[in-house]
C-alpha positions in Angstrom: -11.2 6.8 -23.1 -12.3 5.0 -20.1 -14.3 6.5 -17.6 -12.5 6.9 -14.0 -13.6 4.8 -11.3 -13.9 6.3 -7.7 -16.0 5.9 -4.4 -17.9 7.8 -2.4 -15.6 10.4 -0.3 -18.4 9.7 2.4 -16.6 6.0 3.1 -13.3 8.0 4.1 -13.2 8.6 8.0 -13.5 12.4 9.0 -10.4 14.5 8.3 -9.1 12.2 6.0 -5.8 13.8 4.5 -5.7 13.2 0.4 -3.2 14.3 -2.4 -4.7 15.3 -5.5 -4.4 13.6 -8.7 -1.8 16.7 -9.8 0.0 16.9 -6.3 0.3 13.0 -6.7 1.4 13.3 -10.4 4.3 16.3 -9.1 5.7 13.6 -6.3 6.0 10.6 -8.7 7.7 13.0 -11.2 4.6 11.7 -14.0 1.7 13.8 -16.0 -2.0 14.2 -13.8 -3.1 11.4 -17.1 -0.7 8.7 -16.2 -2.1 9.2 -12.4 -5.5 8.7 -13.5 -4.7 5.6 -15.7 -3.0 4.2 -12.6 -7.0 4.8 -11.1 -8.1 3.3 -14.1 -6.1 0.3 -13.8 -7.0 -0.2 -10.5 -3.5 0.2 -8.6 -5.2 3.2 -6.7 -8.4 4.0 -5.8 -9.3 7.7 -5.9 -12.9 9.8 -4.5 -14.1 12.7 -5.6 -13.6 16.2 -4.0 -15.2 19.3 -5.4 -14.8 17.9 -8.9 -11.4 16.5 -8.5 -10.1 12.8 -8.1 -8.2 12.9 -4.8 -6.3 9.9 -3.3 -5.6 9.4 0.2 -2.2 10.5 1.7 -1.7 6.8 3.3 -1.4 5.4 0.0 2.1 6.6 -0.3 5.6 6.8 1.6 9.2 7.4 0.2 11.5 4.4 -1.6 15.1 5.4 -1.6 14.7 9.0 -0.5 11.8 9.5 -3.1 7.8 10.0 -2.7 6.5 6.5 -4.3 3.2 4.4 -3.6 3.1 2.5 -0.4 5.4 -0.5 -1.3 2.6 -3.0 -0.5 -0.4 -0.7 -1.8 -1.1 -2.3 -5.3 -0.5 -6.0 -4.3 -2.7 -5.3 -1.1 -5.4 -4.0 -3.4 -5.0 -7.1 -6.1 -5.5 -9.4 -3.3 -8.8 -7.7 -1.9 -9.9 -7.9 -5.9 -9.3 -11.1 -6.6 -10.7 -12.1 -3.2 -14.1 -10.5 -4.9 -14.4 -6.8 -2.8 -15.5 -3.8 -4.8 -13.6 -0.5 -4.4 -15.9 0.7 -1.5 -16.0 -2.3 0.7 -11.6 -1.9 0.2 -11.5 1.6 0.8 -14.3 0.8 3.9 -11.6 -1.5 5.3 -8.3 0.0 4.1 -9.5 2.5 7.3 -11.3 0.6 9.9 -9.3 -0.1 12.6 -7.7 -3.5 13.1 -8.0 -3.4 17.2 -5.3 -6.1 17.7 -2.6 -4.8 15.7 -3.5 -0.7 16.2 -4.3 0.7 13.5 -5.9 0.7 10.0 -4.7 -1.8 7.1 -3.5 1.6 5.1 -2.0 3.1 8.4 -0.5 -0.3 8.8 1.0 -0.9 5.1 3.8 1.8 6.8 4.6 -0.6 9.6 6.3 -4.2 10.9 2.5 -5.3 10.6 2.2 -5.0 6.2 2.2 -8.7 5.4 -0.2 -9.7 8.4 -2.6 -7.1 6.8 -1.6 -8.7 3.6 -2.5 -12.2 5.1 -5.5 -10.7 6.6 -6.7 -9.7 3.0 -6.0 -13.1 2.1 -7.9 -14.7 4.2 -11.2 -12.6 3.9 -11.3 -14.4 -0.3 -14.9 -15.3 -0.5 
């Protein structure tokens, strides 16, 4: 089995909220592995807390009533890839502040503003 990929907890702003990988298995209704595997394939990225993956809260919202990722997480995080960031440098910017549109790309993802952070990402491709 693969190992699980994760960043440094330290790139997360202070009092950062984050589910763990078993609080975020319970929402979606799946086993803690199929979380990880989810880590693994790179539609969520995960640090480390006192031995535990945790992921950060912003990364989900509801669909129909029901806790789900953020509707434009994985597709946001595909785009970063491809545009050649490695997890750090994403989870760096996923939570800098975007001054003219108020707020953070993953605070944002919740918002009106999703595709202009999506456009953003596009954009920064190297």
């Amino acid at each position: 089995m693969s190992s699980i990929p994760y960043v440094s907890d330290d790139l997360l702003p202070d009092g950062t909220a984050t589910f763990s990988a078993s609080a975020v298995a319970k929402g979606l209704g799946v086993s803690s592995s199929k979380v990880l595997q989810l880590v693994r394939d790179r539609q969520l990225i995960a640090v480390r807390r006192g031995g535990d993956f945790h992921i950060p809260q912003l990364f989900f919202g509801e669909t129909d009533g029901r806790f789900a990722i953020a509707k434009h997480l994985t597709g946001l995080l595909q785009v970063l890839r491809d545009g050649g960031f490695q997890d750090d440098e994403i989870m760096q910017w996923l939570f800098a502040p975007l001054d003219d549109l108020d707020g953070a790309p993953a605070e944002l993802l919740h918002t009106d503003s999703a595709r202009e952070v999506i456009r953003r990402a596009q954009s920064m491709a190297f």
